[in-house]
N, C-alpha and C positions, 0 to 999 in steps of 0.2 A: 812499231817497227822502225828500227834506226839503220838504214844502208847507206855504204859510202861506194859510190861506183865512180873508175875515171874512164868512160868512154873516148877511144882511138879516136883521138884530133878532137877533142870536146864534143864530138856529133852524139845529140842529145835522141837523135832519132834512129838508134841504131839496135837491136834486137833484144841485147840484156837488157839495157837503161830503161826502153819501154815496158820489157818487160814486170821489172823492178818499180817502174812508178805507176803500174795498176793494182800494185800491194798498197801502197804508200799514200801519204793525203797530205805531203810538203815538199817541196822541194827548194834547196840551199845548192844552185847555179853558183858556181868559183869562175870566176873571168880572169885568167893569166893576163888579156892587156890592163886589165886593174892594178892586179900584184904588178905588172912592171911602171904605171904609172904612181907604186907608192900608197896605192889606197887599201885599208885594211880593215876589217875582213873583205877581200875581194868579191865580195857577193856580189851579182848581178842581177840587179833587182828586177831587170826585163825579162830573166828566162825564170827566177825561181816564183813562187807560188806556194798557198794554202788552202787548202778545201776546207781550212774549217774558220776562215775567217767570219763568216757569218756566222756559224753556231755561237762562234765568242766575243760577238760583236757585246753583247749585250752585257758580258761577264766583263770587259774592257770599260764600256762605260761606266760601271757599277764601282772597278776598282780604278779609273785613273781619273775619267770625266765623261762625262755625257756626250761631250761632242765628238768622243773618240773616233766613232764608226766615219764621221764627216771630217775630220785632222785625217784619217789613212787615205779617203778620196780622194783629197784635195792634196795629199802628198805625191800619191802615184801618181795624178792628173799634170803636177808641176813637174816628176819627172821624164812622165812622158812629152809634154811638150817643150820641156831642154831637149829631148835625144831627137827629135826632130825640129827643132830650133839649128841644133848641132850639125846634126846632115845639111839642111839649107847652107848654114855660115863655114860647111865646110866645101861648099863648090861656088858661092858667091862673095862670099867672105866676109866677116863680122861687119860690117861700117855700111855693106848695104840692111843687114837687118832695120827695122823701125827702133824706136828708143824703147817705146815698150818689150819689144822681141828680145832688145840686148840684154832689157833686164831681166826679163824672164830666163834666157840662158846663165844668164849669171846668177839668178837664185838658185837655181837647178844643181847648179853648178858647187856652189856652196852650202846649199843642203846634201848634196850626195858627200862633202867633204866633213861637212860636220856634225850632220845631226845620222848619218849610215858609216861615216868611218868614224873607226876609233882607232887608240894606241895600247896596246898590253904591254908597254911600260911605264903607263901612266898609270896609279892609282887610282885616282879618282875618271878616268876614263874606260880602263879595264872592264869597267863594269859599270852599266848604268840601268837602275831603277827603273820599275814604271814609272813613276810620279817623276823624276829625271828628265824620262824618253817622250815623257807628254807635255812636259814644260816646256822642253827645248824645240820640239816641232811644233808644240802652240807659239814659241817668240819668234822662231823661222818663218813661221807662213804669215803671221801678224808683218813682221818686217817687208815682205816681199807682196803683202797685199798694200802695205801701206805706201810704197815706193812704188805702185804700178798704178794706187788710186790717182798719185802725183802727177803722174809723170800725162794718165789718160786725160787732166784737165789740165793740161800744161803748164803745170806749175816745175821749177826748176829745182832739182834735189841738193841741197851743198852737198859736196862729194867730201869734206871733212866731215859731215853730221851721218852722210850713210858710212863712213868709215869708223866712227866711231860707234855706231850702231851695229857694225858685225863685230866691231871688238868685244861688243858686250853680249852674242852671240857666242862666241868663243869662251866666253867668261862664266856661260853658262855649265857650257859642256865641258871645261875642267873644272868644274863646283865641286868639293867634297860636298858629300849628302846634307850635313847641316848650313851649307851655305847657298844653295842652289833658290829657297825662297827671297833671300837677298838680292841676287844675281838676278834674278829673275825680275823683281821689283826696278832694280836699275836700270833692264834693258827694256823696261816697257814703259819707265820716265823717258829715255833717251831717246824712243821712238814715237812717244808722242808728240814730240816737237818738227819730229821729220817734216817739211812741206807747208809749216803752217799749221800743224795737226790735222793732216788730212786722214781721213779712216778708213 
């Protein structure tokens, strides 16, 4: 069962919508401040949901990788701790977060940019693959683990070597399909060097 409902003022708690999602076992949340910040598809990944991600957990590791069910933990966990990262730094303000907190919003920040938005007039973005969708969130959370192992044993990150290291982030996720093993191999040379090769 596939329904599209636009609940009066997005109120997700309101008599049809509930009604509607005690058929239903997904739900795809559209966040209008998304669309007006540019991010596309505006899903909001805090209000929508799957009942059946457990059934498929298994069918996910089989077809992308093993570690799949533990990549989706450790994705939601990174975005929830940006959206309250975000709240913090938006009543005391980014400069008093810790170095680790700044980076963790800013991972957050850039995986909600790159590895949950895409462009439909990008080709090679329009559309992305499992094997794609599990690379690109395997180099993301590698990057942002590897930049927060740094940063926890005070070692100093060159802000040229992590800028070049989301450029190869980005390079993943407009990869056509035959070049994303490429892509993927560069951006996980460029990150070993991150810190000293910290892991």
């Amino acid at each position: 069962v596939v329904a599209a409902i636009s609940p009066p003022g997005g109120d997700l708690s309101e008599p049809v919508t509930q009604a509607t999602l005690r058929v239903t076992g997904a739900l795809w949340a559209l966040d209008p401040t998304l669309a007006q910040q540019r991010q596309f598809p505006a899903v909001d990944w805090s209000a929508s949901y799957s009942l059946y991600a457990d059934q498929l957990a298994d069918w996910f590791a089989a077809e992308a990788g093993s570690d799949w069910p533990e990549l989706r933990r450790a994705a939601l966990a990174l975005l929830r701790r940006g959206s309250e990262l975000r709240d913090i730094a938006g009543i005391v303000g980014p400069d008093a977060l810790q170095d680790a907190d700044r980076h963790t919003l800013d991972s957050a920040r850039t995986f909600q940019e790159l590895v949950l938005g895409q462009s439909a007039f990008d080709p090679n973005d329009a559309r992305s693959s499992l094997d794609k969708t599990y690379k690109l969130v395997t180099v993301a959370l590698t990057l942002h683990r590897r930049v927060l192992a740094a940063i926890q044993r005070g070692l100093q990150v060159d802000a040229s070597e992590l800028g070049a290291a989301r450029r190869s982030l980005v390079a993943v996720r407009d990869a056509a399909s035959d070049q994303v093993a490429v892509r993927v191999a560069a951006a996980e040379r460029l990150m070993a060097h991150l810190a000293g090769g910290v892991g």
